[in-house]
C-alpha positions, 0 to 999 in steps of 0.5 A: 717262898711259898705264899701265905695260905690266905693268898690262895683262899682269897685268889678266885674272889680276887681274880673274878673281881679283876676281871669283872671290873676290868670288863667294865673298864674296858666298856666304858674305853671302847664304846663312845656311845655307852661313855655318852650315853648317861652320866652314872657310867663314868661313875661306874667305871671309877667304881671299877677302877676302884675295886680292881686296884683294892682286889690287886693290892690286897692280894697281889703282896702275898706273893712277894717278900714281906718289907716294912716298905711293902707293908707301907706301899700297902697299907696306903693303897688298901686305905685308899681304895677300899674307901674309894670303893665306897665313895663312889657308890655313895655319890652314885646313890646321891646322883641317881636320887637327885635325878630321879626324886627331884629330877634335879642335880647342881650343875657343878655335881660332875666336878663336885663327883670327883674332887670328893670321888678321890679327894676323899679317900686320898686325904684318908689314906695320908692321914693315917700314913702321916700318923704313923698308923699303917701296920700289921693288921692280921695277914695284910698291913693296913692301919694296925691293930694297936690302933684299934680306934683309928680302925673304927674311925678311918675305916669301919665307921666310914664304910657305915656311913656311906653305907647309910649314905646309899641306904637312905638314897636307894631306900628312899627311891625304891619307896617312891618307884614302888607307887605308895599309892600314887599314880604317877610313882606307880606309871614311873615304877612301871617303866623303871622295873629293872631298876627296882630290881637293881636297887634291891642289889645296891642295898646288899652288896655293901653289908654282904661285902664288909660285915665280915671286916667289922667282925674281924675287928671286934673278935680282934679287939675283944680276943686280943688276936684275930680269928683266922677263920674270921679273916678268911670270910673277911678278905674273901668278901671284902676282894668280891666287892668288885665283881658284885659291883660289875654285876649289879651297877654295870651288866646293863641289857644296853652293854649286853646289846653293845657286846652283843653286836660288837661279837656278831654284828647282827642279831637274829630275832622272830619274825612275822614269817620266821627268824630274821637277820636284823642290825641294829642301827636305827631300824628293827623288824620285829612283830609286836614292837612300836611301829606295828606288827611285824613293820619298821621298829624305829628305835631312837633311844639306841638308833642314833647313840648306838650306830656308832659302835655298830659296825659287824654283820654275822649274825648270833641269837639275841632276843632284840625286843626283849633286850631293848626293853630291858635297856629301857627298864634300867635306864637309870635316868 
């Protein structure tokens, strides 16, 4: 049996999230210096973790034939991870603003991230399932459309409130790093440029992603049926959440510089008398950079956390200075 036209129209936003996410992943598993390096990346990864699961399981039933099991199966493990998607971009938007604003976090916010990171969205994947809620909604089982209050409550509203949750956050950071005037705001928006530009994306990715879902519900819900247009853009966002996300929280310059060097091993960068072949393990030569021109530019940030996973030697173009400034700007602590 041939699958569901919607398996098709919502295949390559489903197999760019996958392997965005999975890149990710993969990041976070090989490099012991980037799993070292800041506390927001573990939360990147179950972010990742989250958005690769609720892609695949979306998509993945459409080529299998339909059971009231499989609908189940479903509509626990779209429940569960669509709002784990959503968990963990909140706690990530409470973390960075209490590191940044208050340059302060409770010491028990690690374990505190995760009972709530998957405490949350398990309790509310149970929940509906224990009340017999899980359904046809549409072309996909979820919480079915006879419910249409429990739709609100257990899935669109929530992604509100998280969302609120991350715009009162980023907002506020983004208001502070701006300058309003002040000079210490004003030097901090200075070194954190990269991240400014980040914020901006945080704020977007959510109501571009699931706007489309909200509509679905309420032409569902006046109209008596779904507009099937209208779950086209709402399956095709909803399932690009997760190569927005890896865009905008994990393709950082340091995994660039990570990947880079994995590749190539070295990196050729201009020099004083031309191109130079230079590694970056803790010393790079370079005109302009600390250390001055064209003399030892002693990286510390990424000379002792880096070395590590450094360990190749041919050599590709990559701008380093450029690269490492850029690491520097988006560092999200």
């Amino acid at each position: 049996m041939a699958p569901s036209p919607m398996f098709w129209y919502m295949t390559p936003s489903v197999v760019l999230s996958m392997i965005g996410t999975a890149f990710i992943i993969t990041s976070y598993v090989k490099f012991k210096s980037y799993r070292q390096k800041s506390p927001f990346h573990s939360i990147i990864v179950c972010m990742a973790i989250c958005d690769w699961f609720m892609a695949f399981v979306w998509w993945f039933p459409f080529l299998l034939p339909f059971s009231p099991l499989l609908c189940q199966a479903q509509g626990y493990a779209i429940q569960f991870f669509a709002i784990g998607g959503q968990t963990w971009p909140s706690i990530f938007a409470v973390r960075l603003f209490l590191t940044n604003i208050f340059e302060h976090e409770p010491r028990a916010f690690p374990i505190v991230s995760h009972v709530i990171g998957w405490g949350a969205p398990l309790f509310l994947s149970l929940l509906p399932g224990l009340m017999g809620l899980y359904g046809n909604a549409g072309d996909w089982c979820w919480i079915g459309d006879r419910y249409p209050a429990a739709q609100v409550f257990m899935g669109d509203g929530l992604v509100v409130v998280m969302f609120m949750i991350e715009f009162f956050a980023f907002s506020s950071l983004l208001y502070f790093l701006r300058g309003s005037g002040a000079g210490a705001f004003s030097q901090l928006h200075a070194q954190k440029r990269g991240m400014v530009r980040r914020l901006s994306l945080f704020l977007v990715i959510p109501p571009l992603c699931w706007s489309w879902a909200l509509a679905d519900r309420l032409m569902g819900y006046y109209n008596g049926e779904h507009v099937y247009w209208v779950q086209i853009l709402h399956s095709t966002f909803a399932t690009s959440q997760g190569v927005l996300n890896a865009l905008a929280y994990g393709w950082d310059a340091e995994l660039r510089i990570l990947w880079a060097d994995w590749i190539g091993g070295a990196v050729t960068s201009p020099g004083p008398s031309g191109p130079e072949t230079v590694r970056l393990l803790g010393s790079v030569h370079y005109a302009g950079m600390p250390g001055g021109a064209g003399g030892g530019a002693n990286i510390q940030h990424y000379g002792s956390t880096l070395a590590p996973d450094l360990e190749h030697s041919r050599p590709i173009n990559v701008d380093v200075k450029r690269m490492y400034e850029e690491s520097e700007s988006d560092a999200y602590v």
